[in-house]
Short mmCIF file of the C-alpha atoms (twelve columns), coordinates in Angstrom:
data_MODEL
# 
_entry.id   MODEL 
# 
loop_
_atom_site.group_PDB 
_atom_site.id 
_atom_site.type_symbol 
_atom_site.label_atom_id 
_atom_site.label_alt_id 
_atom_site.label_comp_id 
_atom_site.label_asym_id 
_atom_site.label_seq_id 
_atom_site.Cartn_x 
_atom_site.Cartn_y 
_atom_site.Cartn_z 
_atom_site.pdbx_PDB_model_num 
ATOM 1  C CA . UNK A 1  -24.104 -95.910  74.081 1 
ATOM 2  C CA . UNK A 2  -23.300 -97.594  71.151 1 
ATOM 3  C CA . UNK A 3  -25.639 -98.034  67.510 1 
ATOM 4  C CA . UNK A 4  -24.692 -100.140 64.677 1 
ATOM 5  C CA . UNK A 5  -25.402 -99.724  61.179 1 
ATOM 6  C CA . UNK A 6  -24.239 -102.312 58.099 1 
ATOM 7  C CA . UNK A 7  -21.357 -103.863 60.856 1 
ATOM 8  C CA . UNK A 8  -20.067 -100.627 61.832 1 
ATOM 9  C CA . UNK A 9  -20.914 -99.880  65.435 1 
ATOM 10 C CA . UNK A 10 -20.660 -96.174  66.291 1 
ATOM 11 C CA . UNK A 11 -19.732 -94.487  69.738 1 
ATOM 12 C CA . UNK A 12 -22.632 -91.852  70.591 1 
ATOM 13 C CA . UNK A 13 -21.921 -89.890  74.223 1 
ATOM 14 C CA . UNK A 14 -24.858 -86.748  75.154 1 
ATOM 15 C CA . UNK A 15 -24.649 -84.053  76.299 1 
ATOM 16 C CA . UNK A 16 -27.579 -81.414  77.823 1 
ATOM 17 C CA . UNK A 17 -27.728 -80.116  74.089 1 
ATOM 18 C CA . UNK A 18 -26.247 -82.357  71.605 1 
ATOM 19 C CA . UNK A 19 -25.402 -85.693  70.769 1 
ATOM 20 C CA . UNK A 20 -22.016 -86.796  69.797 1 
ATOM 21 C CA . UNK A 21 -21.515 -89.219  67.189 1 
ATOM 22 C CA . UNK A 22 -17.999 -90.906  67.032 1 
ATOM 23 C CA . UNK A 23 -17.194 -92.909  64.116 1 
ATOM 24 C CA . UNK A 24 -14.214 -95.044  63.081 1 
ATOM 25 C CA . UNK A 25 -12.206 -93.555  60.485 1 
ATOM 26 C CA . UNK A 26 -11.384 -95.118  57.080 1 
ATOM 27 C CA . UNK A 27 -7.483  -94.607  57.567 1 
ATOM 28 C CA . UNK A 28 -6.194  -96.265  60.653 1 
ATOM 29 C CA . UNK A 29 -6.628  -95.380  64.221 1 
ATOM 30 C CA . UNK A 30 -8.221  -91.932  63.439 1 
ATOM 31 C CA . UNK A 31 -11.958 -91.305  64.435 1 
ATOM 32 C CA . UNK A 32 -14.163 -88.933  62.971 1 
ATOM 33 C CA . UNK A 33 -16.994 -86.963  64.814 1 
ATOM 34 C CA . UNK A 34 -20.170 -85.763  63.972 1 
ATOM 35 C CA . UNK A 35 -22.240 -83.357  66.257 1 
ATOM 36 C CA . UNK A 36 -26.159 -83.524  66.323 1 
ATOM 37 C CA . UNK A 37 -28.149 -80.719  67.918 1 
ATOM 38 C CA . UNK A 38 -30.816 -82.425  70.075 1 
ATOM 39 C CA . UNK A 39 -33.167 -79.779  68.976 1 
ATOM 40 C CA . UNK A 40 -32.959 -82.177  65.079 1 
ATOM 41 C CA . UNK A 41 -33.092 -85.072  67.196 1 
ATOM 42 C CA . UNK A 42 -34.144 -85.374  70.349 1 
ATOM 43 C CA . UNK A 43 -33.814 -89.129  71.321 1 
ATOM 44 C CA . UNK A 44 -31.903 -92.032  71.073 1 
ATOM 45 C CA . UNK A 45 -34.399 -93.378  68.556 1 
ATOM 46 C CA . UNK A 46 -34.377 -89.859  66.682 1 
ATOM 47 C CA . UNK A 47 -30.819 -90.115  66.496 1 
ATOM 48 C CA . UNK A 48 -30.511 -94.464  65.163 1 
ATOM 49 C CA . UNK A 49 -32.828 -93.193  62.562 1 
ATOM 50 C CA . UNK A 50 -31.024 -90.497  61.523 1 
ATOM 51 C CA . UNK A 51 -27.818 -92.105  61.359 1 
ATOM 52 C CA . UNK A 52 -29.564 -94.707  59.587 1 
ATOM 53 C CA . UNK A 53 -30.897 -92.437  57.127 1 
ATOM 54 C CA . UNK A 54 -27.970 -90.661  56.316 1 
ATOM 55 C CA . UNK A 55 -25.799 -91.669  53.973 1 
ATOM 56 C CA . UNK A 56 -22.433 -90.287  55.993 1 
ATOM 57 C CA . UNK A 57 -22.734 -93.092  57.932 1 
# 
């Protein structure tokens, strides 16, 4: 799955418990990940709007 925010599209892969936000670095090839407990979001939707939300992103 894949959700874009201000031209940046961002990987996101789930597991039973978590979501797994991968994110293109600012420094080359390098990616950076972020791990969401589905218990703070518990959807796709939960998770666009958090990612959309925060200002990591």
């Amino acid at each position: 799955m894949f959700v874009e925010k201000n031209g940046e599209v961002y990987a996101v892969k789930e597991s039973k418990v978590s979501w797994t936000i991968i994110a293109p670095s600012l420094y080359g090839d390098e990616t950076v990940t972020f791990c969401v407990r589905k218990v703070d979001c518990g959807t796709i939707d939960a998770l666009k709007n958090f990612i959309w939300a925060n200002s990591a992103f």
